[in-house]
Structure formats: C-alpha cells, structure tokens
C-alpha positions, 0 to 999 in steps of 0.5 A, spaced: 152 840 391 160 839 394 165 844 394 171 840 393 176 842 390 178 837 384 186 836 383 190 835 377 192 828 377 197 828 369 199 833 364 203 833 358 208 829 357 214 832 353 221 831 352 227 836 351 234 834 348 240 833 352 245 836 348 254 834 349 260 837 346 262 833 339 269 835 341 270 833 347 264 829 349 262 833 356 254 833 357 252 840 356 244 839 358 239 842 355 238 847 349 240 855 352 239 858 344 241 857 338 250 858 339 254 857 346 261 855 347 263 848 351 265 851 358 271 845 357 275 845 350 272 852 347 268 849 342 262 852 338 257 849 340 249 848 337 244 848 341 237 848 337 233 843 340 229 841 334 224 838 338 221 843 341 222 847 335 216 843 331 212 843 337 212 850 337 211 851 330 206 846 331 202 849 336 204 857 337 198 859 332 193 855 335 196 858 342 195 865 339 188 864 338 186 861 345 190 867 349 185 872 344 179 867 346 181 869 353 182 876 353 175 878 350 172 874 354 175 876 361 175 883 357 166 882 355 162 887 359 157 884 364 149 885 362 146 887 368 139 890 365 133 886 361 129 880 362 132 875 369 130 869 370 126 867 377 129 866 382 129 858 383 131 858 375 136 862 376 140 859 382 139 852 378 143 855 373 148 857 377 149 850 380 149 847 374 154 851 373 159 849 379 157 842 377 160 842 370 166 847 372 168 841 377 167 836 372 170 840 368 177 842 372 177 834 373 177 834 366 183 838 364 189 834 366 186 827 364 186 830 356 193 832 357 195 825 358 193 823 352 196 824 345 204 823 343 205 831 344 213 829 341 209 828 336 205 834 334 203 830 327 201 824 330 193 822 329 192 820 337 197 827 338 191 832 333 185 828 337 188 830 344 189 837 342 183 838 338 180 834 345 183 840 348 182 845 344 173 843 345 175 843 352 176 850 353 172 853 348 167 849 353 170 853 359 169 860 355 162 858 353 160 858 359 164 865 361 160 868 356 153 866 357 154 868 364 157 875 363 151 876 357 146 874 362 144 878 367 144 875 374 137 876 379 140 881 384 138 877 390 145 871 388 149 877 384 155 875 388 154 868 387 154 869 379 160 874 379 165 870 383 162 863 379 163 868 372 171 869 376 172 862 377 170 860 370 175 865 367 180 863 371 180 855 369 180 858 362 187 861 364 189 856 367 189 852 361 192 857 356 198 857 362 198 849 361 198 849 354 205 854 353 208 848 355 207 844 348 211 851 346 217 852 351 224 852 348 227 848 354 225 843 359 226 849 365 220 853 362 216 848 360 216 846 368 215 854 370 209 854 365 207 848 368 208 851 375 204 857 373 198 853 371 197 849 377 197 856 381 192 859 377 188 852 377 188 852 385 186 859 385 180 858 380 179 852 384 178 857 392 173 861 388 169 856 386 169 853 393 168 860 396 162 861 391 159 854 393 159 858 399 155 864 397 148 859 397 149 858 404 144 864 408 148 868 413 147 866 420 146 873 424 146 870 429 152 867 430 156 872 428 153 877 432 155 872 438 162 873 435 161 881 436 162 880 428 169 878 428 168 872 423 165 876 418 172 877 416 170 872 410 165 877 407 169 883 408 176 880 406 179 887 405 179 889 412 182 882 415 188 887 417 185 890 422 181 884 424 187 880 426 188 886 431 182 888 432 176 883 430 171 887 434 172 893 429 167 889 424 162 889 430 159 896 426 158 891 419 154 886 421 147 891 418 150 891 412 153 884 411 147 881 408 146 885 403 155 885 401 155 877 401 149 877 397 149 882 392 156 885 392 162 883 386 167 882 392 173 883 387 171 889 384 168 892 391 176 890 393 178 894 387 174 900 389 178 899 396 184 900 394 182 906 389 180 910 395 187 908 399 191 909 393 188 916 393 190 917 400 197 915 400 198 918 394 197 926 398 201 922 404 206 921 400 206 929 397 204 931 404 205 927 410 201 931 415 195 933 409 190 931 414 191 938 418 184 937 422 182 930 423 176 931 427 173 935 420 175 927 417 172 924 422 166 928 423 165 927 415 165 919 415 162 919 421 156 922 417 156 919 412 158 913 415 151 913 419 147 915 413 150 908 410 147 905 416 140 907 415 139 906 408 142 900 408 137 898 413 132 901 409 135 896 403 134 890 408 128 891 410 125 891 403 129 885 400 126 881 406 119 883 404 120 883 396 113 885 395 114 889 389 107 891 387 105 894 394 105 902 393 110 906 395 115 899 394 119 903 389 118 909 392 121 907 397 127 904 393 128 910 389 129 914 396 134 909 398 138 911 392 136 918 393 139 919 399 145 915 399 148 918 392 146 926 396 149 923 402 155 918 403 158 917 396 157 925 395 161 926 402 166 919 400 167 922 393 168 929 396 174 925 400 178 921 395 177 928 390 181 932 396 186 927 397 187 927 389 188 934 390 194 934 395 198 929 391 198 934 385 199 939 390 192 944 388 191 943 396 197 942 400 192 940 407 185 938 408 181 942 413 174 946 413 176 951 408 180 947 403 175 941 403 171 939 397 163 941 398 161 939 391 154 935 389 153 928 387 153 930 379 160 933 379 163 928 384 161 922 379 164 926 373 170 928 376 171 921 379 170 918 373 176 921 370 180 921 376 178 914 379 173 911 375 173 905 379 169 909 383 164 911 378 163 906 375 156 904 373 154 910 377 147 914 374 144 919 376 137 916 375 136 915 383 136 923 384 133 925 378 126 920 379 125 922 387 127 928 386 122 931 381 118 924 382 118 923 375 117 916 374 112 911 373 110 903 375 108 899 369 107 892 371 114 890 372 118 896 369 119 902 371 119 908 366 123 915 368 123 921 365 129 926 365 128 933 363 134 935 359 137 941 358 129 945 356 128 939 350 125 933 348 125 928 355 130 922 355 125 916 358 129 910 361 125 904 362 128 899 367 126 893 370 125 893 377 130 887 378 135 893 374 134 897 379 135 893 385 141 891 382 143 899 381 142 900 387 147 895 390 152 897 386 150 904 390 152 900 395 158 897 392 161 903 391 159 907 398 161 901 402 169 900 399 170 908 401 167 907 408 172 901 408 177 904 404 178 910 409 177 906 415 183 901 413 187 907 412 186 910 418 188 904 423 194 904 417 196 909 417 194 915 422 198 917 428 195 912 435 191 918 438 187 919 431 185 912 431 183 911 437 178 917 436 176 915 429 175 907 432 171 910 438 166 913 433 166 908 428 164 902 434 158 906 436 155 908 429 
C-alpha cells in the first residue's frame, strides 16, 4: 500500500462584505465588530456583516455538535483485553484502514468545494454540508472502532499511531469547518491555516504508521552502531545529533519499542520524568548531591532492562504459547521488571518530586526512597499518573505466590485479598503480552527520560560518567 500523503486541492469558498463610510465614501474594509468610527471624517460607522452572521447562525449548532463528537472520541478509553483477531486479520484491518483514511483525506476538500456556503439555505449548500457532516462522522467511526477494538500486541504500535492519525483527520475537519462561522475574512484564513496544519500533521502520522508494518533490519542499524534508530526513539533526537552513538545501548530493546509501544504516549511518560527533575533543579540546583548513587541506581536497573528485554524478544520470536513454562516465563519477565527497574525508576522520579516540594533538599543514600513496587505505583499514581497507568500488580502476585493457572487460551490468576474471599482475574495470553509491554513502555521512557536529562542538564564530568556506564551496558 502507498504512504503518500494526500494534498488538500479546494475548500470553502465564502466571502466577506467590504464595507465604506456612507459619509464621506473612504473603503473601511471588512467587518472589525458591531460599532467603529471613520478614521477620515469621525462618522459612526456599522460594521455588522450580515453574511457572516447567517452562516454562523446557520452552522454554529452543528459545529457544536461535531467538536462533542470529537472530544468523546479522542477522550474514549482504549480496549486492551478481550477477544483479538489473529494476526493476519488483524493486520488487514489495519491496511483497510490506511486505505480509507487516504481516500478519505483526498476526500475532504473536493466536498468543500461544492455547495454555495454564502447561501446556507440553498439545496446544493444543505447537500454539501450534510455531505460533509457523513464524512466526518465516517472518520470518527473509524476512530471508535479502533479504540473499542483491542489490538494484537504484535502490531500494538502500528494500531496506536493508525487510531492518532485518524483522530487528528476528524480535528482537521472541525478546524476547516470553523471557517463557515468566522466573523471576518482574517479569521476565516487563519481557521483555514490551522486546518491545514492539522491535515499535514495527521498526514505524517499516517505515513509514519505505514512505516511501522516494515520489519526492522538490525542489522543495518547495527552497522549504523544505532544512530538511525532515532526514528524509533524520537525522544532522545537531541542527543543523538550530538552523539548518535548513545542509541548503540538500545538496539536489544528497539524490536519490542517499534512494535509494541504507543510512541506518543511513551514520549509523554518521558516527559513526565524530566518535569520531575527539572522541578527539584529549580527548588535545588545542586539536588543531586551524589551522583555516583544516581548513577549506580540507573545503571542497575538499566541493565535489568536489558535482560528481561532479552527475555521478552526471545519469546516474542518463539511465540509457542502452549510449550509449558511459556507463561511462566512471561509472568517472570513482569515479576522482575516491576521489583527491579520501574521500582528503582519509580523511586527516582519519587525523590526528584520530594526536593521540588522541599520534604528533601539533596538526593543521596540517605535520603533516597527504597520503597516496593505496591507503594511506587500508588504514590505515582497520584503524583505522576503518566507513570502508573495501566500498571497492576498481577505480575508479582502470580509469580510470586505461583497462584496461576493456564486454560487453554487464558489464564486465571488468583489474588489473596486481605484474609477473604480471593478475587480471580482472567486473562488472555495476548492480554497479558500487552500488560507486559506496557511494563516495558512505562520503564523505558524513565530510563530515557533520566538519561536525556542527564546529557541536558548535568555538569560535563557527571555526563561523561553517566555516557561512559550507559555505552557498556
């Protein structure tokens, strides 16, 4: 299927009244509100443009309407548990989507050429917009059936950034449609601007998503030593420009992030980990009062990472669910990576918040947090729920106390729950693979958030040592 991206060739054609003083004859131009004076003779002058006003009386409750539409759709939760398709369905559905999003895009403006939208009570003008009004509600159709839908882990990415780019196509048309209610010709061409930035963003993540179905070529970006992962891992694109080698260290984790990652949301998570630490930066400048505890802690749980990630790859590669000891091996994987690298992570991001409300003023050995996974995750979740989200305690649980059980295709895990009755989850194995990487999601943009807040932010010597550990990981 092709990723090129479709161009707007029309739009709406409308016009706006051009006003001139009746007292002395100077062209005022277009409508500036309801009241001005005549910069030439000090007449009153009224400056209503009737026009504008019928179609904004025409249209604005529709316009409404569709901004609601919009707003629950991007604001519906993703299903991620129940019945999938197999693999080769659902990666048709996902082509099929591509397909009709582009037609879709090519679509748009061709529909807003036609009609007299000067004349909102025309026929050919109500056909258009009713026109319209079935495109986008086609567009937004297709947003809620992917998010209702839950996504075969294997092409997780691929279905989060097709789901972004459909949402950001319906937001592109309610952009082009604030122009039918715009009081002046100068709003009318910014709306108009907007909309077509939206459209060429929504465009680029279609285009990126096409690219998503390609299978990595390790071996060629280990002949780049890792440098053109930088696609994969945008987030750190300031540090590879000045030193591409520092993505060396993630080609073992890059099959798993491209595939099984929601890129947005995990640059999100990034983001929430350096607003921690520029927040106790800014109430403490010299916070970090030991750096080599900071470094040992990452260096720790960054080599963990390493390993479970491993771990993951290798039974994604070998995807044999019903050899005994594959869930064991999955629930494992969890285990250790909630009790090891999102509990030493977590801890991190805990203190940096602690400094910025000044319960601690540096972060060394005695002042750091050691507290387990279950306090991490609820303290997060208050704190910095971009880094709890999602985030069960089901992996500990069933490996700890091995209180699990493999049904065919599902798995039922028991939980002892303060002395009564247990509470019995039941998962799919897909469910769990998908709670898995979202483990992975959430531990990766903290090692990546640190990391690029280190080479941000840190004095020249401490980089040097934290670049050093983090390139012989």
């Amino acid at each position: 299927m092709s990723g090129e991206q479709p161009m707007t060739t029309s739009g709406f054609r409308i016009s706006f009244t051009i006003f001139g003083c009746e007292t002395c004859g100077q062209v005022v131009g277009v409508a500036t509100g309801p009241a001005d004076q005549c910069s030439k003779c000090g007449s009153e002058l009224c400056l209503v443009d009737r026009q504008a006003e019928a179609r904004a009386q025409h249209f604005g409750a529709d316009l409404v309407w569709l901004q609601e539409r919009l707003e629950y759709a991007q604001n519906l939760a993703f299903s991620d548990s129940g019945d999938r398709m197999a693999t080769d369905e659902f990666r048709q559905w996902l082509v099929t989507g591509f397909e009709s999003t582009i037609a879709w895009a090519d679509r748009l403006p061709l529909h807003m050429g036609e009609g007299d939208f000067d004349d909102p009570g025309a026929t050919d003008t109500a056909v258009a917009w009713s026109n319209l009004l079935a495109l986008f509600n086609e567009i937004l159709d297709l947003a809620v059936d992917l998010k209702s839908g839950p996504a075969h882990p294997a092409l997780f990415s691929t279905h989060r950034a097709l789901t972004g780019g459909v949402l950001l196509f319906g937001a592109a048309a309610v952009a082009f449609f604030t122009t039918l209610t715009a009081p002046t010709a100068e709003v009318a061409r910014e709306r108009m601007r907007n909309g077509q930035a939206v459209l060429d963003s929504a465009c680029e993540v279609i285009v990126r998503a096409v690219s998503l179905m390609t299978p990595l070529d390790l071996d060629a970006i280990a002949a780049t030593s890792g440098s053109s992962l930088v696609s994969v891992f945008p987030e750190l694109v300031d540090v590879a420009k000045r030193d591409p080698v520092m993505l060396r260290p993630l080609i073992p984790l890059a099959a798993v992030a491209r595939g099984m990652h929601d890129q947005q949301r995990r640059a999100r998570r990034v983001a929430a980990v350096q607003t921690a630490f520029d927040a106790a930066a800014a109430a403490h400048p010299q916070w970090i009062d030991d750096f080599d505890f900071l470094l040992a802690t990452c260096s720790a749980a960054w080599r963990k990472l390493i390993v479970q990630h491993q771990r993951l790859t290798q039974l994604l590669d070998a995807d044999d669910r019903l050899r005994p000891g594959w869930i064991d091996d999955l629930l494992d994987v969890g285990a250790k990576v909630v009790e090891g690298p999102y509990r030493a992570y977590g801890n991190a991001v805990l203190d940096a918040l602690k400094v910025a409300r000044g319960a601690i003023t540096v972060l060394d050995s005695t002042t750091a947090g050691t507290a387990g996974f279950g306090k991490v995750r609820a303290n997060l979740a208050v704190e910095c729920p971009e880094l709890a989200e999602n985030i069960r305690p089901i992996f500990r649980n069933a490996s700890a106390h091995y209180d699990y059980e493999a049904h065919g295709e599902v798995v039922r895990i028991r939980h002892l729950h303060g002395g009564g009755p247990p509470i019995v989850e039941t998962h799919t194995f897909d469910d769990l693979l998908i709670a898995v990487s979202n483990l992975s999601e959430h531990i990766m943009a903290m090692a990546i958030g640190v990391t690029g807040w280190v080479w941000s932010h840190s004095p020249v010597s401490d980089r040097e040592r934290f670049r050093r550990d983090w390139l012989t990981a």
